[in-house]
C-alpha positions as CSV (number, residue, x, y, z in Angstrom):
1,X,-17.6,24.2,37.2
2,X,-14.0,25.4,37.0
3,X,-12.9,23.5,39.6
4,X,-14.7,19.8,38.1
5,X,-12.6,21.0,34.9
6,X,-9.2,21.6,37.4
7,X,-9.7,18.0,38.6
8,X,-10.7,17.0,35.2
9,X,-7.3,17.8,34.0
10,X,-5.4,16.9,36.7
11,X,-6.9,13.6,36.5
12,X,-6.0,12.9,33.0
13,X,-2.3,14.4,33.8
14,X,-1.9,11.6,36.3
15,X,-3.3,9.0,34.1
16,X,-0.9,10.1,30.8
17,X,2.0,9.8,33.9
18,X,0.5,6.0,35.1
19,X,0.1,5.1,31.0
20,X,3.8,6.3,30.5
21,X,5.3,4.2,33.5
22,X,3.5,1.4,32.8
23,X,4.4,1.6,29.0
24,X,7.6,3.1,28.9
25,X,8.4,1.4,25.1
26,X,6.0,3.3,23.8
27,X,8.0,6.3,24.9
28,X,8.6,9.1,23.7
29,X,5.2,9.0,21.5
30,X,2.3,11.4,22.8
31,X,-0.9,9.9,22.5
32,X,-2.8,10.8,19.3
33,X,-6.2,12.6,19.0
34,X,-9.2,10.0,17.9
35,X,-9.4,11.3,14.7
36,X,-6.1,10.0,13.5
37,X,-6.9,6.5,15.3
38,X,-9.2,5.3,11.9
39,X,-5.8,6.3,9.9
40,X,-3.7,3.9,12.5
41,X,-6.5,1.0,11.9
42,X,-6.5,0.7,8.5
43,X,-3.8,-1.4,6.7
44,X,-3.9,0.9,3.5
45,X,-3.3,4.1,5.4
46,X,-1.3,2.4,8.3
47,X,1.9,1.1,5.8
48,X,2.4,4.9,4.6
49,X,2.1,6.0,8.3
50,X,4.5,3.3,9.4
51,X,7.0,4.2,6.5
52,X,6.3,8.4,7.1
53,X,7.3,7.9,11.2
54,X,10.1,5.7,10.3
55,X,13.7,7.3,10.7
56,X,14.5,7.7,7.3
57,X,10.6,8.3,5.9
58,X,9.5,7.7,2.7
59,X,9.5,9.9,-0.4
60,X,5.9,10.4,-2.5
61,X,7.1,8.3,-5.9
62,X,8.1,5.3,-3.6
63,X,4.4,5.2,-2.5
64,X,3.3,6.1,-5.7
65,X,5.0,2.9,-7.0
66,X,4.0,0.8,-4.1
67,X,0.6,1.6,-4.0
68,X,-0.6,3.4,-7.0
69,X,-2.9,6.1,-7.6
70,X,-4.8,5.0,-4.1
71,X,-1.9,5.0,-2.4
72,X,-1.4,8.8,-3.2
73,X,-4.8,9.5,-2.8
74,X,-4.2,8.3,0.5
75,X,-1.1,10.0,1.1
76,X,-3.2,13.6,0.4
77,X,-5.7,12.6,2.8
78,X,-3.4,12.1,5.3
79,X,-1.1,15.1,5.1
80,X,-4.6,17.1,5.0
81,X,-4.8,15.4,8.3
82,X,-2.2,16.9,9.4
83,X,-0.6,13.3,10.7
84,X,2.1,13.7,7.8
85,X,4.1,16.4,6.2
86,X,6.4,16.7,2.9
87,X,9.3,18.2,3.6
88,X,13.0,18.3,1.5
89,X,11.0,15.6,-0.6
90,X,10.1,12.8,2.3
91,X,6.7,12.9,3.4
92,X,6.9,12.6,7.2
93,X,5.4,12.1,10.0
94,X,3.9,14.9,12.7
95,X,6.1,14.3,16.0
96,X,3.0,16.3,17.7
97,X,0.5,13.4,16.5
98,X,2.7,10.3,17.3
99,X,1.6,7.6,19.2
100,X,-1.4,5.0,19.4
101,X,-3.9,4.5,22.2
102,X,-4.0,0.7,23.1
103,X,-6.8,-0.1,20.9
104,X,-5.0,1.1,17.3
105,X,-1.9,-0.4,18.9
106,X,-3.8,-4.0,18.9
107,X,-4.9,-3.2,15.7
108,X,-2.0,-2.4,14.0
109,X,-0.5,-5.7,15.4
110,X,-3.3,-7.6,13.9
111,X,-2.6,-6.0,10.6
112,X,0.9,-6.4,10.7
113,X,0.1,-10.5,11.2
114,X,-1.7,-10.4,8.5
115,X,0.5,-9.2,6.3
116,X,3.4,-12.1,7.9
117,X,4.7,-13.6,4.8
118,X,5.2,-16.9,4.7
119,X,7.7,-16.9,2.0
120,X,10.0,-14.8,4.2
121,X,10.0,-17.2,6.5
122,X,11.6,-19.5,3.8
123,X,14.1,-17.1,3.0
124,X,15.0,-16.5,7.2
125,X,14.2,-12.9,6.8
126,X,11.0,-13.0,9.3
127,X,10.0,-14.4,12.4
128,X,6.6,-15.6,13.9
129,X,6.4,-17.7,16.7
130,X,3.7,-18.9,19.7
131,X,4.1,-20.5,22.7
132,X,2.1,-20.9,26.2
133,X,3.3,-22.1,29.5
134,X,2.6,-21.9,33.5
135,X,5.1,-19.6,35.2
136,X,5.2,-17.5,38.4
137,X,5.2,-13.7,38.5
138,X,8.5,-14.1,38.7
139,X,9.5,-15.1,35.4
140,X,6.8,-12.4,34.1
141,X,8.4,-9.7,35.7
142,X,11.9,-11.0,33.8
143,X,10.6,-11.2,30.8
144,X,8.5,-8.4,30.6
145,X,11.7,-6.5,31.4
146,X,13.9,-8.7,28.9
147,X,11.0,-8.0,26.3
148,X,11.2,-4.3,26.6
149,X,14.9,-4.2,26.3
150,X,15.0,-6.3,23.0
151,X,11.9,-3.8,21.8
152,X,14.5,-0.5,22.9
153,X,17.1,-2.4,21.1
154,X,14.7,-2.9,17.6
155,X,14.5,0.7,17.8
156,X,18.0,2.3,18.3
157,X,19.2,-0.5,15.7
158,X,16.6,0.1,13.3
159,X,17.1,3.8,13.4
160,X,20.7,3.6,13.0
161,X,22.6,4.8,9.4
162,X,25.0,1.9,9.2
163,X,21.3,-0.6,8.8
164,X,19.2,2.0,6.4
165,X,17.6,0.3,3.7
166,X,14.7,-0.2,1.4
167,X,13.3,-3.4,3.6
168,X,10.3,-2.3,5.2
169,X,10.1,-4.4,8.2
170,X,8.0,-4.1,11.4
171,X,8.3,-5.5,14.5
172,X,5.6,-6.2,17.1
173,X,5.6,-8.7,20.6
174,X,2.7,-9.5,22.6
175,X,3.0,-11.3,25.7
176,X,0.2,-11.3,28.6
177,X,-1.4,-14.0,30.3
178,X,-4.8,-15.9,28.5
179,X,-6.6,-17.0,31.5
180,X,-6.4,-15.3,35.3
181,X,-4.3,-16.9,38.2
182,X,-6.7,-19.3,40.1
183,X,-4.3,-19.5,42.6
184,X,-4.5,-15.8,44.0
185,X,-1.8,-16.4,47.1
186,X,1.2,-16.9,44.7
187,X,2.2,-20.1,46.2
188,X,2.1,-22.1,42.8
189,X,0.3,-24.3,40.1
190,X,-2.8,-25.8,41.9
191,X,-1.9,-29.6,40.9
């Protein structure tokens, strides 16, 4: 038995090493236990989370003023979690419990759509945009690379002093094929 548990353990070492390469923006977040994944999939809980893990947090009277008595209500539930912490007057995130599996991830990009506001958009303080198109691996391998770069990019700028501010923004990309490759030798679009 020992020994199934070795491999065991072993097994999910290499596949926390395989997830890492092959999502290295999502570094340097650990993966979270399940029981903070509900917290991650609910809008309500997930805008004090995303505020909490942001670089310069949130303190308890601005979520008290943005969301009321149920937004501290949730705030108590969630440092009782043990996902966030108060400290010098921020509530913060837990470094140890950072990070979302691919599933709260999706989520939270869905929820983050849905609260896309259109009169933003008017002012040219959002962006939402869609597109599809035929292209060779190639151009996905570019892009994939160029997407990752502008996501590293988000995040140093966004965590920087010189752009700290009381905007609450987030920023999410998606970009993956919607139907498989017909053509499985490569050579190009079957027309």
């Amino acid at each position: 038995m020992a020994e199934l548990v070795a491999i065991a353990d072993e097994t999910q070492v290499n596949d926390a090493r395989e997830f890492a390469k092959s999502f290295p923006h999502l570094s340097p977040y650990e993966m979270q236990s399940e029981e903070y994944d509900i917290f991650f999939k609910d809008k309500d809980y997930a805008r004090i989370i995303w505020a909490a893990f942001g670089e310069h947090n949130i303190a308890r009277a601005e979520i008290n003023k943005r969301w009321g008595e149920e937004g501290s209500n949730r705030l108590e539930i969630l440092i009782a979690s043990g996902l966030l912490y108060e400290e010098d007057g921020l509530i913060k995130g837990n470094s140890e419990s950072a990070g979302f599996g691919l599933d709260s991830t999706y989520k939270q990009l869905r929820l983050a759509i849905d609260l896309y506001s259109p009169i933003n958009r008017e002012k040219a303080e959002n962006w939402l945009s869609f597109q599809t198109q035929s292209v060779n691996q190639v151009f996905i391998c570019e892009m994939r690379e160029e997407m990752r770069a502008l996501f590293t990019k988000f995040h140093e700028k966004s965590n920087s002093f010189k752009y700290f501010g009381n905007q609450r923004m987030f920023f999410g990309m998606v970009f993956d094929r919607y139907v498989g490759d017909l053509n499985e030798d490569g050579r190009g679009p079957l027309q």
